[in-house]
Structure formats: structure tokens, C-alpha cells
C-alpha positions as CSV (number, residue, x, y, z in Angstrom):
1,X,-17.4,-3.4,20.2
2,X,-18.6,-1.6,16.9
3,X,-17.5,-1.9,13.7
4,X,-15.7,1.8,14.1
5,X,-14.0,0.3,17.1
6,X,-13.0,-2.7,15.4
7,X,-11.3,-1.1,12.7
8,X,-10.0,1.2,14.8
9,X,-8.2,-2.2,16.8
10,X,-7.2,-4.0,13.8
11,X,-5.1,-0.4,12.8
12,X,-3.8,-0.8,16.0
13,X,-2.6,-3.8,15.9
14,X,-1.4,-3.9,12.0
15,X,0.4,-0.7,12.1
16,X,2.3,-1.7,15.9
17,X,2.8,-4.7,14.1
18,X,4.8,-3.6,11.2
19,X,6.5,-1.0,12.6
20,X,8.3,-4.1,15.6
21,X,8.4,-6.8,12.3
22,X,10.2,-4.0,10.1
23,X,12.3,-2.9,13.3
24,X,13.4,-6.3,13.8
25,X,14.5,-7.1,10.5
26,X,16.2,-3.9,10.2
27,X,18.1,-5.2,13.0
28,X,18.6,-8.0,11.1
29,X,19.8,-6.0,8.2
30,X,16.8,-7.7,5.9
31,X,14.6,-5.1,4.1
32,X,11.8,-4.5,6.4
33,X,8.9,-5.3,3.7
34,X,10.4,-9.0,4.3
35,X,9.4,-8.8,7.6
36,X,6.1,-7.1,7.3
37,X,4.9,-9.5,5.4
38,X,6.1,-12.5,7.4
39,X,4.2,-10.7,10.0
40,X,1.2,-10.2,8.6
41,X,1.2,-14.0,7.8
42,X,1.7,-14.6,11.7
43,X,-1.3,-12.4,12.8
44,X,-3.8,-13.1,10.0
45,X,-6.9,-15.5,10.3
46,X,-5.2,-18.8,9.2
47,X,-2.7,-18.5,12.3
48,X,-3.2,-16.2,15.3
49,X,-6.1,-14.3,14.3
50,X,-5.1,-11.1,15.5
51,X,-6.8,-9.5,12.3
52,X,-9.6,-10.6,9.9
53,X,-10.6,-9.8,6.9
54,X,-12.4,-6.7,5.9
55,X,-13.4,-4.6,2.8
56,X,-12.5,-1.3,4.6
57,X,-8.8,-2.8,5.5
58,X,-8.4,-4.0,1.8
59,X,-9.3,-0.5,0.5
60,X,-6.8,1.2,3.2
61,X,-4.3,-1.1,1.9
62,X,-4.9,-0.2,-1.9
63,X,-4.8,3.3,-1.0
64,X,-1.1,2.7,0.8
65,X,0.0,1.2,-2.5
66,X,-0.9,4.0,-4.4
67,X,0.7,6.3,-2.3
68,X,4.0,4.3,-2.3
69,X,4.0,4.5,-6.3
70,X,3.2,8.0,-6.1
71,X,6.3,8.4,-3.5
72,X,8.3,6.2,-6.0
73,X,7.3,8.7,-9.3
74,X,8.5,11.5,-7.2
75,X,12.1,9.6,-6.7
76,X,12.2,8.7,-10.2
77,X,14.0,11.4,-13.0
78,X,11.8,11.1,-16.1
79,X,14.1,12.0,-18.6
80,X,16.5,9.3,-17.1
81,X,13.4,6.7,-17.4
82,X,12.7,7.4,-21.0
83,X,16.6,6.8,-21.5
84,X,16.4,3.5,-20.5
85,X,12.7,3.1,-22.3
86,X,13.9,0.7,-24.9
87,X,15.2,-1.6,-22.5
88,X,12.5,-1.1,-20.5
89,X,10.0,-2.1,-23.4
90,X,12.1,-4.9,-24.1
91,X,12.7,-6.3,-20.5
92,X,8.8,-6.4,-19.6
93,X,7.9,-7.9,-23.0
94,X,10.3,-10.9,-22.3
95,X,9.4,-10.6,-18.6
96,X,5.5,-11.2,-19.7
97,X,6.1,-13.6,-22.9
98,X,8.8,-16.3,-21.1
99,X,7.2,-16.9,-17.6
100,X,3.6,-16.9,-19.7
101,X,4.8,-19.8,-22.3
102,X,6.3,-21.9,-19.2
103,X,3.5,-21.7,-16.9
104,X,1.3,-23.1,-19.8
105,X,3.4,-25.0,-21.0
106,X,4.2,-27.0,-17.8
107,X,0.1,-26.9,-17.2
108,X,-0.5,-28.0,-20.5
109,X,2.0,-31.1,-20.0
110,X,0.0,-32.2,-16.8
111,X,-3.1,-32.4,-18.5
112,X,-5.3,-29.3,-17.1
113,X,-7.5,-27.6,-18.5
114,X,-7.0,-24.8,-21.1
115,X,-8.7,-22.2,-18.9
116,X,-6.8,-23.2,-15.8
117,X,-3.9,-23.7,-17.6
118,X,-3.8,-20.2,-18.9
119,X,-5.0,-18.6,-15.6
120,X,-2.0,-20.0,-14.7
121,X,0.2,-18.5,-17.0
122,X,-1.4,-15.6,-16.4
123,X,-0.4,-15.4,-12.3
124,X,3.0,-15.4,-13.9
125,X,3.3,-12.6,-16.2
126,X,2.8,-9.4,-13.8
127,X,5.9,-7.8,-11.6
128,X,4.4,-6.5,-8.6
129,X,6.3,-3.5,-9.1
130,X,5.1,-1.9,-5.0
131,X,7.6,-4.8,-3.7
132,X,10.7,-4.1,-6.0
133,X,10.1,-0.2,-5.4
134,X,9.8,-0.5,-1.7
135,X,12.7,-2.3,-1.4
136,X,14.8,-0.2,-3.6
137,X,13.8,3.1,-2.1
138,X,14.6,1.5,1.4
139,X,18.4,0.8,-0.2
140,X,18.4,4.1,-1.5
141,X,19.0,2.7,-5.3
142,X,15.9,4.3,-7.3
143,X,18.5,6.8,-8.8
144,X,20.4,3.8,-10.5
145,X,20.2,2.4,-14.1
146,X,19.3,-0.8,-13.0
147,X,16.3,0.6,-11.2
148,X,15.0,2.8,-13.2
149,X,14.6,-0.2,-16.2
150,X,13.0,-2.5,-13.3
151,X,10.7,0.2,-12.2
152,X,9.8,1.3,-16.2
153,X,9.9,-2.4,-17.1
154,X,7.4,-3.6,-14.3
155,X,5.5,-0.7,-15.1
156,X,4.8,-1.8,-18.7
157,X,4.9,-5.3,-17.4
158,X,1.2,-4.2,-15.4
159,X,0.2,-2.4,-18.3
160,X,0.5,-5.7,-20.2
161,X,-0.4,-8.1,-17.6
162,X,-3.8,-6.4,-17.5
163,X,-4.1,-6.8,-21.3
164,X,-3.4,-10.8,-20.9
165,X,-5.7,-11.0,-17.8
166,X,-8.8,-9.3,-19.7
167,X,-8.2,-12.2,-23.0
168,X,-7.9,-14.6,-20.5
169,X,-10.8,-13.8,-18.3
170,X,-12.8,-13.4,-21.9
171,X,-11.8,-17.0,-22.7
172,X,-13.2,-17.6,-19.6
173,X,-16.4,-16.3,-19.9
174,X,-16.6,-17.2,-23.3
175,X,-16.9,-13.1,-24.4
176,X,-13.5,-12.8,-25.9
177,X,-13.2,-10.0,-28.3
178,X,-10.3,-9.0,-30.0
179,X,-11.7,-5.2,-30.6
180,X,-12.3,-5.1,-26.9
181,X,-8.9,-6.5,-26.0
182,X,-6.6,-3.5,-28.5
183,X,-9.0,-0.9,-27.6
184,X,-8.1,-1.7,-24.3
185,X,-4.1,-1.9,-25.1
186,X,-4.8,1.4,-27.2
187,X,-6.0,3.0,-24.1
188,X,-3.3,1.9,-21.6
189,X,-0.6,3.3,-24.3
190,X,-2.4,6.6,-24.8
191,X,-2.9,7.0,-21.2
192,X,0.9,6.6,-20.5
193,X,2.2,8.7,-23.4
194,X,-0.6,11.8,-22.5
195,X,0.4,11.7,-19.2
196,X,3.9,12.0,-19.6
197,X,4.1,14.4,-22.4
198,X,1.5,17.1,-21.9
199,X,1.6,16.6,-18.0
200,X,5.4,17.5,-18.1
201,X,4.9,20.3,-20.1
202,X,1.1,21.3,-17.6
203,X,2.9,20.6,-14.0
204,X,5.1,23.9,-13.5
205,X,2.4,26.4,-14.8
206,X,-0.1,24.6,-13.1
207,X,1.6,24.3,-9.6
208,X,2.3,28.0,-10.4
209,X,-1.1,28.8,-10.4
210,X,-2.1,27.4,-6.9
211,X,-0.4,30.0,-4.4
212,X,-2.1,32.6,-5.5
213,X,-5.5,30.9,-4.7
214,X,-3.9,31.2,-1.0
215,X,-4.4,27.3,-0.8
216,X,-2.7,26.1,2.6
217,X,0.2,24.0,1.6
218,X,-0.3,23.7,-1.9
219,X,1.9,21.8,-3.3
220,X,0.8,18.6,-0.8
221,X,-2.7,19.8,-1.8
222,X,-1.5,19.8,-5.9
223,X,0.4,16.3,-5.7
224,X,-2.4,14.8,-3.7
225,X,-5.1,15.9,-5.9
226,X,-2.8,14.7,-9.4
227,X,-1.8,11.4,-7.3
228,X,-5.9,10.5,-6.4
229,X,-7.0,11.9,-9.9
230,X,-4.9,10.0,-12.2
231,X,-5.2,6.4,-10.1
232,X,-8.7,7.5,-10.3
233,X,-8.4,7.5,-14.3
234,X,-6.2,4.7,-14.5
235,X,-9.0,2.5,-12.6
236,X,-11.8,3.9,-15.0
237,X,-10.0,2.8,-18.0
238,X,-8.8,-0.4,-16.5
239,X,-5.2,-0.1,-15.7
240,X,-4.3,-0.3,-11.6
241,X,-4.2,2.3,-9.8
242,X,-1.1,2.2,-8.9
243,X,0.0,3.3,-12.4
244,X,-1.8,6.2,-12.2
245,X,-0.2,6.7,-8.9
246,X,3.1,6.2,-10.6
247,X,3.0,8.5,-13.5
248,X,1.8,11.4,-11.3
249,X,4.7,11.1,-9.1
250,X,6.9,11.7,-12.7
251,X,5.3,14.8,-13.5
252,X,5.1,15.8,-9.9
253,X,8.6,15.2,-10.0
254,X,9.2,17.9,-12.5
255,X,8.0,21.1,-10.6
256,X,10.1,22.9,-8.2
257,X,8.5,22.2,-5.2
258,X,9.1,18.1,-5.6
259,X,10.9,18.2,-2.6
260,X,8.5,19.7,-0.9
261,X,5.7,17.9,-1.4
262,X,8.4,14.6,-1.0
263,X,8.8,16.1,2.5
264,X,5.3,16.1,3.3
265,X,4.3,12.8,1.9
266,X,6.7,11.0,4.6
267,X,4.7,10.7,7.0
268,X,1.6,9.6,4.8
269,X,4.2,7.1,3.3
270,X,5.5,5.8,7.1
271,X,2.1,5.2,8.4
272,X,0.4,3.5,5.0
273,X,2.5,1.9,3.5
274,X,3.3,-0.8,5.8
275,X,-0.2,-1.6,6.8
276,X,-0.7,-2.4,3.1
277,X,2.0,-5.1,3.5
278,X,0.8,-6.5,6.5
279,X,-2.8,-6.7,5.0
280,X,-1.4,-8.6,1.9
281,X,0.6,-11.2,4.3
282,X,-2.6,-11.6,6.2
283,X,-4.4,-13.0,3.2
284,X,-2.0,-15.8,2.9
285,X,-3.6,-19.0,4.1
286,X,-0.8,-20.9,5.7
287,X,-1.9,-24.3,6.5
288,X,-3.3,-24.8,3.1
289,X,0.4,-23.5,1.8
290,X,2.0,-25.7,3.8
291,X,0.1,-29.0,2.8
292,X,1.5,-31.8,1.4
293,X,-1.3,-31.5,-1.3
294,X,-0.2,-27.8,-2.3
295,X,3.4,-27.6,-1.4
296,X,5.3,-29.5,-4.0
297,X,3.6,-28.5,-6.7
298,X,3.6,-24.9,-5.4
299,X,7.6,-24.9,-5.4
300,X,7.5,-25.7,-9.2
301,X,5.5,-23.0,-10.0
302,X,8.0,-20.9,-7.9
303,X,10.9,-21.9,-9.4
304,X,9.2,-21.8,-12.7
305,X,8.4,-18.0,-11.6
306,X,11.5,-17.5,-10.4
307,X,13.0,-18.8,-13.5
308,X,10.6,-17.1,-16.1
309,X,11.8,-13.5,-15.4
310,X,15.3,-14.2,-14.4
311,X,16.2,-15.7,-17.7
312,X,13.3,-13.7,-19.9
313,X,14.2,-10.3,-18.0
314,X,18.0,-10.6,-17.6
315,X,18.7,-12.0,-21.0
316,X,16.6,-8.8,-22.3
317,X,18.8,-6.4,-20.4
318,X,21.9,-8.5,-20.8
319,X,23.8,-5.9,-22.7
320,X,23.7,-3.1,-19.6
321,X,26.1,-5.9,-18.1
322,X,26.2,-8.8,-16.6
323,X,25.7,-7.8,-13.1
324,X,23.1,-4.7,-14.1
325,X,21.0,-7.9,-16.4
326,X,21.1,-10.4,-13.3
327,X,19.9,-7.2,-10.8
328,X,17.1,-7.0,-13.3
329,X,16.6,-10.6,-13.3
330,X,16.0,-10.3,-9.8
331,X,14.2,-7.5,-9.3
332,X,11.7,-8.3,-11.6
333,X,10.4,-11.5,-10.1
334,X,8.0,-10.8,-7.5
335,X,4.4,-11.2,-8.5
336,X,3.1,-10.9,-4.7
337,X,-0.3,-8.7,-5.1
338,X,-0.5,-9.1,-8.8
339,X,-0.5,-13.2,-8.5
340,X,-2.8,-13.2,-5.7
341,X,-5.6,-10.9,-7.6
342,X,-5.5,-12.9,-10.6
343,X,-6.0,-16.1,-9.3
344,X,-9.0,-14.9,-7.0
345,X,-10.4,-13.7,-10.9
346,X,-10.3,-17.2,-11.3
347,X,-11.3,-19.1,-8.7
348,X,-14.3,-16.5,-8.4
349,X,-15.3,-17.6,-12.1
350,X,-15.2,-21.4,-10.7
351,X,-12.0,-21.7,-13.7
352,X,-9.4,-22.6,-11.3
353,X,-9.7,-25.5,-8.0
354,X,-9.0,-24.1,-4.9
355,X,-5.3,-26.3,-4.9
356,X,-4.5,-24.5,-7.8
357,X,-5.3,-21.1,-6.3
358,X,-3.5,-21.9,-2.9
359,X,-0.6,-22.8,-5.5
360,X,-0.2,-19.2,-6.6
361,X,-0.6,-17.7,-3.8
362,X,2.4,-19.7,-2.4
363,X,4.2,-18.5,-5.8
364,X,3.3,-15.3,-5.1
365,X,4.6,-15.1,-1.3
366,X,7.8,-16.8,-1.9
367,X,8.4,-14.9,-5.0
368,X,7.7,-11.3,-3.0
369,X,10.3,-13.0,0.1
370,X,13.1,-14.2,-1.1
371,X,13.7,-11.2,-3.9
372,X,14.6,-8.0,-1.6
373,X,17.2,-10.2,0.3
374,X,18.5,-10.8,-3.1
375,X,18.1,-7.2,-4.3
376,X,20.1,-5.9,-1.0
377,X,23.3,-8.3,-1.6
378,X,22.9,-7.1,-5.1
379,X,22.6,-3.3,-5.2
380,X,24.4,-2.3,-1.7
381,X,24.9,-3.4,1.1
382,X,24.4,0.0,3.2
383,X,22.0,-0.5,6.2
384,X,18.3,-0.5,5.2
385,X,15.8,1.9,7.1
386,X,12.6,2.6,7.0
């Protein structure tokens, strides 16, 4: 078979996959992300070996994260985000300083080294804010208070994750400059604010302008071009994509044919998004997880996760109310993509031993499992459907 029929197999597979494991679960009355993971663990190379690893599945699955961000922008009222901005701020700077001084803190007490220890720390900053959205899209919640602060807080959280993940890597390399590192900063914060105020103000005139260019469909041919062009920009000056992807969804929000283009995107959403999910599961080496040489160590760092932004997070929103600060809590905890890239910066650089890196990773799955469960008892308990 060729390497077009290959791929072509391992789509196959992965997307029949998710769609029975997200069925199931459903079923089940679990978020379906819970099972698409789970499933993707079950068919990737450490188990049955159904799929393997490959560049062009890794880029599909970036490219259905960015489209689920994008989809979440377009859910998310920007005037009612910028309401809740303070709180926002304030949740993802707790959420990035408390989980960052425990994992070093408890790495420093055993002894490792500095540049492990703050690789570490590092792993446990970042929300991964595709798992949180997912699930509170699928329980119909994005509209809420407590959402919109979780989506703007993990938001800022990646802005400032990558900010700690460029000093640390510096450290690492022994190239740390602390120009470098606020000119960075300076950029993410400029990008942000730009996009928000002049693209609110650009994105009716502009979408305006497009049907009388006689453009089939334009506003899926508008939203698709902002979504690609600003994860495009976000990449170039470091960010993630997916904040890109986000912030055009806002301003894409804005114009009057939102619902629209929301209409169109669906089935873009249905078919990507789940691989992406899959693909990330499938990375997750289970034997090594499961070892008695990784797992008890692994849960620490969980519950140290766990622990770092339900305190730091929920104590930073604790005046919304208790039961708004502890949703928070909650929602902000899963690291899932974000853990599992910044530990393959460091074992990559040879800075981290591959028990420490199969100890994030578990951090990173369980945190990503056992929080939409949580959410769902939390924010509804309506039937979740994908």
C-alpha cells in the first residue's frame, strides 16, 4: 500500500473510531472527548496498533484544534468576555504562578536537577483550553459566566505558558535573554489587544465588502480565510495557533452572518475535531504509564496538577461564588496537549529522562480524563451530544 493509501486507512479507522468511542460514551452520558481519547490510547502503537505515528496525522490533528477554537470564538460574546477580563487575568495568573512553584518545589525537594526541575514546573502551568472548550460546547455552557472566565483565563494562561516555556527552554540552552523573553510577552499582548479592538471595529465592513465580489459562500470563505490567517500570525510570532484560531472566532462573532458561517463550519467541526483527539490519545504510551517505575510518582504530579489550579484558579475567582470558583477550579486543570508538547521540548534537548517525560504525559492524560466528567456534574446535567 502507499503512503496516500495509508493515510487514507489510518482516517478510516481514527475517524470510525471516534465517532463509536464518542457514541458509546454518550450512551453512557460521559462527554464524548472522554471517550475519544480513551480510544485513541486503545488503537495507538503502544497497544493494538491500529494507527502509527505520522507527521501528516499530527498536522491534521493541529489543524482540527484550530478549527475547534475557531468554532469556540464564534460561541463566545466578546463584550461578555471582556466583562469577566479582570477575573480572567487574575484566574490564569494564579492558574500559571501556584501549580509552577509546586511542581518545583516538589522537584527541587527530591533533589533533581534545576533544568528538569523547571521543565517540570513548566508541564504544569498551561490549561489546554481545546479540552475545557470541547467539553463545555458539548454541555451547551459556553454562554455562562463561569465559562467565559475559563475560556479567557486559559486563554491568557497559553499566552503566558509560552512566555515560561521560552525562559525555561533559554535556561536550557544556556541563551536566556531577558529582552528576548518581554519582547516576546510585548508581542503576545499587542497581538491580543489589536486583534480584538480594530478587528471588531474591521469585521462588518469587511464581510460587507465580500458579496459584491460574487464570492460563493462568502462568509465560510471570510471566517476561513480570518481563522487560517491569524493562527497563521499567532505561530509567526510564537503564540499557538490555536489563539489565533480563537480570537478570530470573537471578531467573526461580531458580523451578521455568525450564524451562518457557525452553520457551515459543523460539519468541518464533526469530522476534525475528533480525529484530533484520537491522535493525541494515540501518543500516550501505555505500558510505560502503567509501570511501577513511572506510576507512583506520576500520580503526585497529578494530584499536584490537579491541586495547583484548583486551589490557585478557584481561590482567584472565589468571589463569583463558591460553586462558579470551584467550576473554575475544575475546568481549568487539564494540561493534556499543552503538557505533552512541553515535555517533548525537553526530552528533545536531552534536559529531562525519559521517566520524567512518561511522568507528564501520565499527568497530562489523567488531568484531560477525569476533568469533563467533573465539569458535566458541575455545569448540567442535560445529555451531552456531539
Amino acid at each position: 500500500m502507499d503512503n496516500t493509501g495509508k493515510i487514507l486507512l489510518d482516517l478510516f479507522v481514527i475517524f470510525s473510531v471516534a465517532k463509536v468511542a464518542g457514541g458509546v460514551f454518550n450512551r453512557l452520558r460521559q462527554p464524548a472527548v472522554v471517550g475519544e481519547i480513551l480510544a485513541g490510547m486503545v488503537i495507538g502503537p503502544s497497544v493494538l496498533g491500529l494507527i502509527g505515528h505520522s507527521g501528516f496525522l499530527d498536522i491534521f490533528a493541529e489543524i482540527g484544534v484550530v478549527f475547534l477554537l475557531f468554532m469556540v470564538g464564534l460561541e463566545t460574546d466578546i463584550t461578555e468576555l471582556l466583562r469577566v477580563g479582570k477575573v480572567a487575568l487574575g484566574v490564569a495568573m494564579a492558574g500559571v504562578l501556584v501549580p509552577f512553584c509546586l511542581g518545583w518545589g516538589l522537584m527541587a525537594g527530591l533533589h533533581k536537577p534545576l533544568v528538569e526541575a523547571l521543565f517540570v514546573a513548566t508541564a504544569l502551568v498551561a490549561t489546554s483550553v481545546g479540552i475545557t472548550a470541547r467539553v463545555l460546547a458539548d454541555l451547551g455552557q459556553l454562554g455562562s459566566r463561569a465559562a467565559r472566565v475559563i475560556l479567557g483565563a486559559a486563554v491568557a494562561d497559553d499566552i503566558l505558558g509560552m512566555v515560561v516555556l521560552a525562559v525555561v527552554s533559554g535556561i536550557a540552552k544556556g541563551t536566556f535573554s531577558l529582552p528576548n523573553t518581554a519582547l516576546l510577552a510585548l508581542e503576545a499582548g499587542a497581538f491580543t489587544a489589536f486583534v480584538i479592538v480594530v478587528g471588531r471595529r474591521a469585521i462588518k465592513p469587511l464581510w460587507a465588502r465580500f458579496p459584491k465580489m460574487h464570492i460563493p459562500q462568502p462568509a465560510f470563505a471570510v471566517g476561513i480565510a480570518l481563522c487560517l490567517g491569524l493562527s497563521a500570525a499567532a505561530s509567526y510570532i510564537g503564540l499557538a495557533a490555536i489563539i489565533g484560531a480563537f480570537l478570530a472566532g470573537l471578531v467573526s462573532a461580531e458580523a451578521e452572518e455568525a450564524a451562518q458561517l457557525r452553520r457551515r463550519m459543523e460539519p468541518i467541526y464533526d469530522f476534525l475535531v475528533p480525529i484530533f483527539f484520537i491522535i493525541m490519545g494515540s501518543r500516550v504510551d501505555v505500558p510505560r504509564l502503567i509501570s511501577m517505575e513511572v506510576l507512583p510518582f506520576g500520580l503526585l504530579i497529578t494530584a499536584l496538577a490537579l491541586a495547583g489550579k484548583f486551589v490557585g484558579c478557584g481561590l482567584a475567582a472565589w468571589g463569583l461564588g463558591r460553586r462558579e470558583a470551584v467550576t473554575i477550579g475544575v475546568g481549568m486543570a487539564p494540561r493534556g496537549e499543552v503538557g505533552i508538547v512541553v515535555a517533548m521540548v525537553g526530552l528533545s534537548r536531552g534536559v529531562i529522562s525519559v521517566d520524567i517525560f512518561s511522568v507528564v504525559v501520565m499527568m497530562s492524560v489523567l488531568t484531560t480524563l477525569v476533568t469533563p466528567p467533573l465539569l458535566k456534574v458541575l455545569l448540567g446535567r442535560r445529555e451531552v451530544v456531539i
